[in-house]
C-alpha positions as CSV (number, residue, x, y, z in Angstrom):
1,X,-19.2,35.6,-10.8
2,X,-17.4,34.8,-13.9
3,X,-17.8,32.1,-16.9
4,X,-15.0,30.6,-18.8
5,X,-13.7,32.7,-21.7
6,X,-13.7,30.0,-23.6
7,X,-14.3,25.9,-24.2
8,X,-10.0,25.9,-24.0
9,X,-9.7,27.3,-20.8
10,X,-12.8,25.2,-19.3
11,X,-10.4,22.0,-21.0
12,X,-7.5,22.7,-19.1
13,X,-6.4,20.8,-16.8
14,X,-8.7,17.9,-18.1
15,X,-8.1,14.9,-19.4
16,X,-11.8,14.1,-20.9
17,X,-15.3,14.9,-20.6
18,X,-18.5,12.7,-21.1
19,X,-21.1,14.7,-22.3
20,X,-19.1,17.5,-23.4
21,X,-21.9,18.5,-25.8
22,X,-24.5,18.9,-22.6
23,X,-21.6,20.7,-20.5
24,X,-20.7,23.5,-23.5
25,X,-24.8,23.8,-23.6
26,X,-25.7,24.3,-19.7
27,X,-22.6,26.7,-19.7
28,X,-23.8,28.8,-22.0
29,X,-27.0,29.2,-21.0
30,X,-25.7,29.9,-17.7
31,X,-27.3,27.4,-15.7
32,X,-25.4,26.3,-12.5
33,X,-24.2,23.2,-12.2
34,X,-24.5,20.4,-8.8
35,X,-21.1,19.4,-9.3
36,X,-20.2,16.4,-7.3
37,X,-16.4,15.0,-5.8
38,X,-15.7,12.6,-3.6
39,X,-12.9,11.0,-1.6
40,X,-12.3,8.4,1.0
41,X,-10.1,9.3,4.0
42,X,-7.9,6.4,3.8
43,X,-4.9,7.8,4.6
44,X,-3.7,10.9,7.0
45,X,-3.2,13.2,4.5
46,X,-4.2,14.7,1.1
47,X,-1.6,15.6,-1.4
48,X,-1.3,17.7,-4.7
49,X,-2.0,14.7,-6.8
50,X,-5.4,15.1,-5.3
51,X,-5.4,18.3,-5.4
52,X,-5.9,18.4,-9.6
53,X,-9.2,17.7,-8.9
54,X,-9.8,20.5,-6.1
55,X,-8.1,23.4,-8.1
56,X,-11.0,22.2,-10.9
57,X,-13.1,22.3,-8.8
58,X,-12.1,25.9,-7.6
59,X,-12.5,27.1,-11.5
60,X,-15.9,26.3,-11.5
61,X,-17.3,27.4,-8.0
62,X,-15.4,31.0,-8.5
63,X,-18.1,30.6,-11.9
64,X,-20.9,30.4,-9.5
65,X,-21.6,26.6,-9.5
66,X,-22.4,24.5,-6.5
67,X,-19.7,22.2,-5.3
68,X,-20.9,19.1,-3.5
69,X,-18.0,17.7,-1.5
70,X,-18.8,13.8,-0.4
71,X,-16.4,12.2,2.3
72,X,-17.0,8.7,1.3
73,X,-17.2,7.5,5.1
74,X,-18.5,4.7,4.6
75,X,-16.6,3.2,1.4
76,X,-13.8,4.2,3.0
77,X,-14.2,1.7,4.9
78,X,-13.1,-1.0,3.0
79,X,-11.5,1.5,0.4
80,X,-11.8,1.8,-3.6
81,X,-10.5,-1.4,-5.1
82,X,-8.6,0.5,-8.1
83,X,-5.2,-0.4,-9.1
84,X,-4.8,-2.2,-5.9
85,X,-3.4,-5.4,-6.4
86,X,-4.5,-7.0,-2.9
87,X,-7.5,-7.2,-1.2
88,X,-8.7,-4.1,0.7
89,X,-9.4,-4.6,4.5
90,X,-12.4,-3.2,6.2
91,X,-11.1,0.3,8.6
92,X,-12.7,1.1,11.6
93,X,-15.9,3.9,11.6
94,X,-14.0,6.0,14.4
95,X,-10.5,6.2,12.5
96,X,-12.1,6.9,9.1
97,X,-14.1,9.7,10.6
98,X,-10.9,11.0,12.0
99,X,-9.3,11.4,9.3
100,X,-11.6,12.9,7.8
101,X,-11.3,15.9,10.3
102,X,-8.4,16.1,8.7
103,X,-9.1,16.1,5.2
104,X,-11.7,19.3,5.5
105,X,-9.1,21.0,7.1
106,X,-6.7,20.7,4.0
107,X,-9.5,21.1,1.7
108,X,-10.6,24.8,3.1
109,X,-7.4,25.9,1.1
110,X,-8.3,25.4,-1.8
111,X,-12.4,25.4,-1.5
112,X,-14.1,28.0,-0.4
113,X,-15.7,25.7,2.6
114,X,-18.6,28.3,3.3
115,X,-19.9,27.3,-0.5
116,X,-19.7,24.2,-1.0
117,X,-22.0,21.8,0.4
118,X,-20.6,18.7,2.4
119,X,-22.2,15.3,2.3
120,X,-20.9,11.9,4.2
121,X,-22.2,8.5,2.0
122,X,-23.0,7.3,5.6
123,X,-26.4,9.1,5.8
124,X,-27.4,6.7,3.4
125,X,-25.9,3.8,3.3
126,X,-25.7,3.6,7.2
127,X,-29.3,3.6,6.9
128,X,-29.9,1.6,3.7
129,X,-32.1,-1.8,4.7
130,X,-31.3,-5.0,3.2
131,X,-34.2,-5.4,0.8
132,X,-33.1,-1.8,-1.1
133,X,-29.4,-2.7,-0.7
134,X,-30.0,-6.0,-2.6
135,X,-32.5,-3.9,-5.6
136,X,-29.4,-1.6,-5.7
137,X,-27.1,-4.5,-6.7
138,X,-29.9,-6.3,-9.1
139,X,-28.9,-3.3,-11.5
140,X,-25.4,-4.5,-12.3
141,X,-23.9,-8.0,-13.6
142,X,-20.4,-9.4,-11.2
143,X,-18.9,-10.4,-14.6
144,X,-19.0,-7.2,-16.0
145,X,-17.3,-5.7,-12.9
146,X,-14.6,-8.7,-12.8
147,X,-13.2,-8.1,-16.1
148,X,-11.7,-4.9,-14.8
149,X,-8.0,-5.3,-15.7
150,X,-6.9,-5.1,-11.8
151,X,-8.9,-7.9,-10.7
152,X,-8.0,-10.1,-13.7
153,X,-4.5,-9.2,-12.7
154,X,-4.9,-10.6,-8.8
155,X,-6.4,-13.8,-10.6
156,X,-3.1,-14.2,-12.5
157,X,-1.4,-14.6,-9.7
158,X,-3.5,-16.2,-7.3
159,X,-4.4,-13.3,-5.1
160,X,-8.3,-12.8,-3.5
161,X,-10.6,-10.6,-4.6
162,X,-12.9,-9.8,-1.8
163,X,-17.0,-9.4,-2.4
164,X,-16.9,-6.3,-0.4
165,X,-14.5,-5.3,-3.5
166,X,-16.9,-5.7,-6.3
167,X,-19.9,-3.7,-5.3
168,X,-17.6,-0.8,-4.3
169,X,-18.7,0.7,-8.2
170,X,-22.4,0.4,-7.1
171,X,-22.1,2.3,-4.1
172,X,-19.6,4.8,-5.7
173,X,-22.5,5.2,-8.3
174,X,-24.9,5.4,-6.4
175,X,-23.5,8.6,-4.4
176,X,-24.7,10.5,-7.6
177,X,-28.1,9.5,-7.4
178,X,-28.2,10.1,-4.0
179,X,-26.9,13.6,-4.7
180,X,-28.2,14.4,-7.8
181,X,-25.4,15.5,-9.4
182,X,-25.5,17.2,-12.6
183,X,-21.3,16.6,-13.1
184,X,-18.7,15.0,-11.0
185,X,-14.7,15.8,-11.4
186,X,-12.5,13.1,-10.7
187,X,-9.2,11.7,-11.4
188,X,-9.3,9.2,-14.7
189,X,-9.1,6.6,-12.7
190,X,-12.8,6.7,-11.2
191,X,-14.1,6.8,-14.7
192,X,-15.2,2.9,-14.4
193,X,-17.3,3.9,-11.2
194,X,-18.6,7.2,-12.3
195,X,-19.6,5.5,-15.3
196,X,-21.8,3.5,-13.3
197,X,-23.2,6.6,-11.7
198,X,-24.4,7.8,-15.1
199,X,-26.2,4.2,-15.7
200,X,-28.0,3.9,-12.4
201,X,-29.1,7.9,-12.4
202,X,-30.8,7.1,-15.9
203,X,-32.1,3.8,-14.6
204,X,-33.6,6.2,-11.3
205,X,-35.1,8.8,-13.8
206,X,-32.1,11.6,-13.8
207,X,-30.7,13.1,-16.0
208,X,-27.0,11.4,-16.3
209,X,-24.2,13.5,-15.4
210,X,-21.5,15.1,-17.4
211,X,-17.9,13.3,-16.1
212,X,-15.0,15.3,-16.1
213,X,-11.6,13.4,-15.7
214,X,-8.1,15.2,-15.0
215,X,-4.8,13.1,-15.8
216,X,-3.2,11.3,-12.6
217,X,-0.3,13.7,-11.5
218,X,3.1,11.3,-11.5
219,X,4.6,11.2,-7.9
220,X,8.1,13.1,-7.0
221,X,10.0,10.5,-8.5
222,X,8.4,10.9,-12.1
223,X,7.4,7.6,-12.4
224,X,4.8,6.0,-10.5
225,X,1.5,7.7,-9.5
226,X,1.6,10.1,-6.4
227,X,0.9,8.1,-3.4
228,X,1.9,8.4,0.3
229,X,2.2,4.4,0.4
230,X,5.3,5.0,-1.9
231,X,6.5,8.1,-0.5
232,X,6.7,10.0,-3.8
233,X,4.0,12.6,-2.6
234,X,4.0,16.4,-2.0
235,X,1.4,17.0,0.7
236,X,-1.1,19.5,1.1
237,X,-0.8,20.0,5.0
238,X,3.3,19.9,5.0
239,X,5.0,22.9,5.9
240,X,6.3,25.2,3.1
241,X,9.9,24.0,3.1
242,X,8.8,20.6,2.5
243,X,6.6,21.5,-0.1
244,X,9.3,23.6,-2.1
245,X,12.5,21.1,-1.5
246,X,10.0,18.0,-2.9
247,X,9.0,20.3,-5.9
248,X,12.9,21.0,-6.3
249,X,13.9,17.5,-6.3
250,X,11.1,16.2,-8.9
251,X,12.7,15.0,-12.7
252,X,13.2,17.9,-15.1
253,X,11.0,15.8,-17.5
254,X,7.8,16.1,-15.6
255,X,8.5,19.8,-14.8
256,X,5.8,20.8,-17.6
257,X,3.2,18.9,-16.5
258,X,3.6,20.4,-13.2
259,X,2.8,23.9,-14.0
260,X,0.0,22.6,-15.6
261,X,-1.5,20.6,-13.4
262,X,-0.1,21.4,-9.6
263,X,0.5,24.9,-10.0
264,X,-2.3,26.0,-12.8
265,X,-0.1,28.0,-15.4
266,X,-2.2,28.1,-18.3
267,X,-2.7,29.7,-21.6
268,X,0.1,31.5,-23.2
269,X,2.1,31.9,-20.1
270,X,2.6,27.8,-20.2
271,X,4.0,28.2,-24.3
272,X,6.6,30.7,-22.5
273,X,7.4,28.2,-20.1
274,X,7.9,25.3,-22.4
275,X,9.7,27.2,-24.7
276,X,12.1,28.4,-21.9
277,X,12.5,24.6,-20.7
278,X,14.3,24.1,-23.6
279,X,17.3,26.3,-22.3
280,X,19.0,23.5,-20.1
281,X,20.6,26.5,-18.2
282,X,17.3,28.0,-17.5
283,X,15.7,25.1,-16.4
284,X,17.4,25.7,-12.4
285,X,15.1,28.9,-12.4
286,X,12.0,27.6,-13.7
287,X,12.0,24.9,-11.1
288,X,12.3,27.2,-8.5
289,X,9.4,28.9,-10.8
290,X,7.6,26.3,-9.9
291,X,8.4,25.7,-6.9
292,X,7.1,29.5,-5.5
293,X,4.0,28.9,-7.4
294,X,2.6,25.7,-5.6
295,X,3.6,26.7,-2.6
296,X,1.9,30.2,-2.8
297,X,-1.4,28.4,-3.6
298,X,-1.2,26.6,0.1
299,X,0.9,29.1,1.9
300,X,0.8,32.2,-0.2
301,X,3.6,34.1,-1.5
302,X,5.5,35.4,1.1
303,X,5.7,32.3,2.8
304,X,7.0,30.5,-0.7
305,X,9.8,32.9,-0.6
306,X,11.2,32.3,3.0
307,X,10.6,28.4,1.8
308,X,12.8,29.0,-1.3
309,X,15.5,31.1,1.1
310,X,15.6,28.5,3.5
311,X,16.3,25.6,0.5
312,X,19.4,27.6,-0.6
313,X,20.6,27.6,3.0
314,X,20.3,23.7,2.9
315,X,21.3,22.3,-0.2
316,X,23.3,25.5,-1.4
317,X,24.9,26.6,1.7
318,X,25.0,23.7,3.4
319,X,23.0,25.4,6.6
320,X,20.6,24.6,8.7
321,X,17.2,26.7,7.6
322,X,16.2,30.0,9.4
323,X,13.0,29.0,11.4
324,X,13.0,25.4,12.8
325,X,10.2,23.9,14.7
326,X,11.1,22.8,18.3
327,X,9.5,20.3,20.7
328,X,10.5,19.8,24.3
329,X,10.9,16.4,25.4
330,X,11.0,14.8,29.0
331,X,13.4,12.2,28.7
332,X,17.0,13.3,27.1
333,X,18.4,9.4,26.9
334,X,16.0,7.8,24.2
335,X,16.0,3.6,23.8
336,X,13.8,3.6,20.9
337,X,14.6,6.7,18.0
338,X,11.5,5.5,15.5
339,X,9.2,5.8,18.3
340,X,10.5,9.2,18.9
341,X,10.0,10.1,15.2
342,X,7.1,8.8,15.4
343,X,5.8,10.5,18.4
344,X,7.1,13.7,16.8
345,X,5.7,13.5,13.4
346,X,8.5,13.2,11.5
347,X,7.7,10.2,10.0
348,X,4.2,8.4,10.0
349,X,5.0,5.2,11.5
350,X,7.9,3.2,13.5
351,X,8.2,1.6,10.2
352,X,9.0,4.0,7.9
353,X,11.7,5.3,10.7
354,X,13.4,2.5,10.5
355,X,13.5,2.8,7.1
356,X,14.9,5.7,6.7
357,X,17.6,5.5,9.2
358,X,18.6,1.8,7.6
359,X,18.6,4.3,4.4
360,X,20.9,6.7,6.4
361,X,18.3,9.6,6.0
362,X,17.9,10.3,9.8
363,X,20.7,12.6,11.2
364,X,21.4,14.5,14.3
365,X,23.6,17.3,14.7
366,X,24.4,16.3,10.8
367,X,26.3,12.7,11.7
368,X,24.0,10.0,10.4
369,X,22.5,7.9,12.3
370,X,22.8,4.4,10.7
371,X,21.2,1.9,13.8
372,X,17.6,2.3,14.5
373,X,18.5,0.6,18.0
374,X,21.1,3.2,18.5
375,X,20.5,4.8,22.2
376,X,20.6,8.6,21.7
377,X,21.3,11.3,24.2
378,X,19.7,14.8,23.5
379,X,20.8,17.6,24.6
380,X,19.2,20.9,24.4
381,X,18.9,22.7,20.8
382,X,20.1,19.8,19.3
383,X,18.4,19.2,15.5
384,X,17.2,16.4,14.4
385,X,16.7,16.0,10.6
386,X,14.8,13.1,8.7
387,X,14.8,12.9,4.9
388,X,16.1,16.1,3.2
389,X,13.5,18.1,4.3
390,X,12.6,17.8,7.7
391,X,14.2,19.7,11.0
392,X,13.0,19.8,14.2
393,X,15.2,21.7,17.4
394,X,14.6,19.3,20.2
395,X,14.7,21.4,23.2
396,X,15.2,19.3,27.3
């Protein structure tokens, strides 16, 4: 068990702290801290922008302090209301349970899963009777919740805003009572509802907890927030060449904040880097820098290497890469290709497939495919790419 060196290397990564003073105080006295994250398992998987939070998170259970994990399975259900601009439907109990499966999987590589203790919102609020669930919302006003700027936004232009979508900062603050947390890490955009956490664990007779807020990681296309909806994500669970070809292809402005934030470079090795950044010609390596680095924290190094020797192939040598996954299939003469993608999981939905072919970023055998009513004959060892980084060797 270690402690931080020093405040500056606790700070990085972080975008602010409330209650720094009590956080510098119960580290150096060496208490250990209940430190609290949650997320709902809304969609399939979890991707590096989330992962900001979980490398923090790492930093202070290698320190000693207890990580509480919460799968919000039951706000997942209708989903946090945050920068959405419509209203969030209400997901089915089986399918959020599911995927979060899923997410624990993902999350055992960055956490150390034996440590850290896992809650589900559900053993309370699964449970809660309507008497205490009505005291619970007497402690906070609907018009101070409805001047958030995202709802005021939907009222602009006439879009609903759902009651289910208002109390969604009571429950999210009442996780921390529940849990007791002494601190939660989140992203800076939970700092509404884990403000509200603070109010209601002073109003139960706890000591508030410290927040801890890291910046929201831009997606691959350096300009709106990292999100699967948008398809501008690097996911935790995708195989190393994905990983290292999305890195590859992200704006050189963002590059920075990258090592900082996805791939942890810290201290004085980060001045190097920026410094070096400046060299236009160097910048090729240092992306590739990058690259190996967040890769190696999902895949370790080894595998970051074959990922970076199997991008050259591709994009430099115009190749296909050394080791492609194959699937059999039953049927050679196929009537419906997004299906098939689908089916394969090369793409997440028929939608998206036919997306992407209209886009003309399905191929086979390297001709594009540019009809997604096309009828396709496979024959054996035939590859099938979608996007720039996906290959799979069909095999009949």
């Amino acid at each position: 068990m270690s402690t931080f060196k020093d405040e500056s290397m606790m700070k990085l990564g972080v975008e602010e702290i409330i209650g720094e003073t009590d956080l510098i105080k119960e580290i150096s006295s060496g208490t250990k801290l209940r430190i609290k994250h949650g997320v709902d398992p809304t969609t399939p998987d979890l991707h590096i922008g989330h992962a900001v939070n979980y490398l923090k998170l790492r930093e202070f259970q290698e320190r000693g302090h207890k990580i509480v994990f919460l799968i919000g399975d039951f706000t997942a259900r209708f989903g946090d209301p945050t920068d959405k601009n419509k209203m969030r439907k209400l997901r089915d109990k089986k399918d959020v349970r599911e995927m979060a499966k899923k997410y624990l999987v993902q999350i055992g590589k960055i956490l150390d899963l034996k440590k850290t203790e896992l809650r589900y919102n559900s053993e309370w609020y699964d449970h809660m009777k309507a008497p205490e669930f009505l005291d619970l919302l007497a402690h906070f006003s609907a018009s101070r919740v409805l001047e958030r700027d995202m709802f005021q936004e939907r009222f602009k232009n006439n879009e609903e805003v759902g009651l289910h979508e208002l109390i969604y900062p009571v429950l999210q603050g009442y996780d921390s009572v529940m849990l007791k947390s002494d601190m939660t890490i989140c992203g800076s955009d939970q700092k509404f509802n884990e403000l509200q956490g603070r109010k209601l664990q002073e109003e139960f007779g706890q000591k508030p907890q410290i927040i801890m807020t890291t910046p929201i990681l831009l997606g691959i296309d350096g300009k709106n927030k990292m999100s699967q909806s948008m398809g501008n994500y690097v996911g935790i669970d995708e195989p190393a060449n994905v990983q290292f070809g999305k890195i590859m292809s992200i704006p050189d402005d963002i590059v920075p904040v990258y090592f900082e934030l996805a791939a942890r470079i810290t201290g004085k090795e980060l001045t190097v880097i920026k410094n070096k950044w400046k060299n236009v010609d160097a910048r090729r390596d240092l992306k590739a820098e990058l690259a190996r680095s967040v890769v190696s924290i999902y895949y370790g190094l080894e595998k970051a290497v074959v990922a970076e020797e199997d991008f050259n192939r591709v994009f430099r040598d115009k190749n296909y890469p050394l080791n492609i996954p194959e699937a059999k299939i039953k049927n050679p003469r196929c009537e419906d290709l997004p299906q098939l993608l689908s089916d394969l999981k090369l793409v997440s939905s028929k939608s998206e497939a036919r997306r992407l072919i209209e886009q003309g970023g399905v191929k086979i055998d390297k001709a594009v495919i540019e009809d997604y009513k096309a009828h396709i004959c496979f024959h054996d060892k035939m590859v099938v790419q979608v996007g720039k980084f996906k290959f799979l060797k069909i095999r009949v």
